[in-house]
N, C-alpha and C positions, 0 to 999 in steps of 0.2 A: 448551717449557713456559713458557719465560719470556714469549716473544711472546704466550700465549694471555691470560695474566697480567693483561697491559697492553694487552690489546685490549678483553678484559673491564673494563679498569677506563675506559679511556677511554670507551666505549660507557656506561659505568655514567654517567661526570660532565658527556657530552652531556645523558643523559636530565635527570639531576639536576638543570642549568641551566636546560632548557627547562622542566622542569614549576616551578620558581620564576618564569616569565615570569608578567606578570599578562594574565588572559585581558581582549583588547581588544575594545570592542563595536561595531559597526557605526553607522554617522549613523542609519537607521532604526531601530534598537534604542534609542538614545538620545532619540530624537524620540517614541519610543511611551512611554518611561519617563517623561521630560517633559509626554506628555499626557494619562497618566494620573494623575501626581503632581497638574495641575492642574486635573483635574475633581475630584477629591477636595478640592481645596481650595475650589472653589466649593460644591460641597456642603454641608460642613461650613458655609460662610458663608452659605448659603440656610438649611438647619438651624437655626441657630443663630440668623436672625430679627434678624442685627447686622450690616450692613456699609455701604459707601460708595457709592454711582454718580459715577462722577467723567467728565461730559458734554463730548461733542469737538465735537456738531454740533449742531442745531435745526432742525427742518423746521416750517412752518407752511405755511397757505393764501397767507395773505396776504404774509409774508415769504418764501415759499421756503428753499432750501436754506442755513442763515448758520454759517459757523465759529465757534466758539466759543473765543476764547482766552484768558478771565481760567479760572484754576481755577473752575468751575461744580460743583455739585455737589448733592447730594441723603443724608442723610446717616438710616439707619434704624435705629431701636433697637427691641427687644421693643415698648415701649410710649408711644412716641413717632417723631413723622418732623419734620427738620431742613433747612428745601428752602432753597437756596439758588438758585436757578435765575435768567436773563433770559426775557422773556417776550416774543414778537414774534406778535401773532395782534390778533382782533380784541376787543374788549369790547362784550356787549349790556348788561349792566345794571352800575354798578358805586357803590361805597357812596359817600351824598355827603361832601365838604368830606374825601376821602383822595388820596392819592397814593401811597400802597406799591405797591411789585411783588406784583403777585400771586400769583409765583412763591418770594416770599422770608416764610419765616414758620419758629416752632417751634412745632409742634401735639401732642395727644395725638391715638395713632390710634384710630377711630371702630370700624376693622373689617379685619382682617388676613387673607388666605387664598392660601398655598401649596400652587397642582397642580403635581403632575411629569408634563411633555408626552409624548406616546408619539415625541414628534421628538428626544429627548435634549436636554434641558433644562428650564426650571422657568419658571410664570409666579407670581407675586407680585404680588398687587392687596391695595392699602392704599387707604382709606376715610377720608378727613379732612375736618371743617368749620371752615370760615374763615368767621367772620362769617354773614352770609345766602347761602356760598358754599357748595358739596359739591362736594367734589374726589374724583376716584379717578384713582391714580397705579397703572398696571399696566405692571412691569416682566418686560419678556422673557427671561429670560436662558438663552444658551447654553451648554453644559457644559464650553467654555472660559473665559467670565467676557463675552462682547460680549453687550451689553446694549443693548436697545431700551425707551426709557420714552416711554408714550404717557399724557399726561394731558389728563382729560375734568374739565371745569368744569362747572356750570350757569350761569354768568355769563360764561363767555369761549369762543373758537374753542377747537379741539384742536389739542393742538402735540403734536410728536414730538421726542426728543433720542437721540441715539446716544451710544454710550459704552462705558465696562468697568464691574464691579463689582470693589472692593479691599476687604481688610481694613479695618475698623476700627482705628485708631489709639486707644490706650487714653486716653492723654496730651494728646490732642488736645482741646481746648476752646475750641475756635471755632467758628465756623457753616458 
């Protein structure tokens, strides 16, 4: 009697131990939590009409493919856009007696419009005038955050930049 006792009891504080074990998840379980947690984060920052392009590359005609290594950037809020960008392309017509980048300004936006692609992701075209310029900055972005921005001038070639989209930094008050 005694042995069933203590058989029963050991079998009891096996179970006991292993059901306290914490259930462990597999790399792909981890990887799907991960990529779901981060499309929900770009959402919310396409939603929300507020985030950063922080640019790794620059393609143009005329320059080809150029790394980009200063922080470059493009910064958009509700009702304004913040472009910090280099510019490598050509110019047809440009304002006398200036030298700005034509890529570098703070603007109010003209005209804002978010589709969501049937490819899983979002495009964003912003509509800005500089001077006797009109700009449209349409950013591609994928449901992970890589982000392709192609911008159309009427005064200069079209350049492309590749990149990510991040949160806005609240604190941040630079360009």
């Amino acid at each position: 009697m005694k042995s069933i006792y203590f058989i029963l009891s050991l079998v009891f504080s096996i179970l006991l131990v292993n059901a306290q074990e914490p259930v462990k998840k597999s790399k792909k379980e981890l990887k799907a939590e991960k990529a779901e947690l981060q499309k929900d984060a770009v959402k919310k920052l396409v939603e929300s009409k507020s985030f950063v392009f922080d640019a790794r590359t620059a393609f143009s005609a005329t320059a080809g493919n150029v790394t980009i290594s200063y922080p470059y950037n493009v910064k958009l809020d509700k009702d304004s856009i913040h472009s910090f960008l280099p510019y490598y392309g050509r110019a047809y017509t440009v304002e006398y007696g200036t030298n700005d980048s034509p890529m570098v300004f703070n603007l109010p936006l003209q005209e804002m419009e978010i589709i969501k692609e049937k490819r899983k992701g979002y495009r964003v075209n912003v509509k800005v005038k500089k001077g006797m310029d009109n700009i449209l900055f349409s950013f591609s972005i994928s449901e992970t955050g890589s982000t392709t921005l192609t911008v159309n001038s009427t005064n200069r070639q079209v350049i492309t930049y590749y990149g990510d989209i991040v949160a806005k930094e609240e604190t941040d008050d630079s360009l």
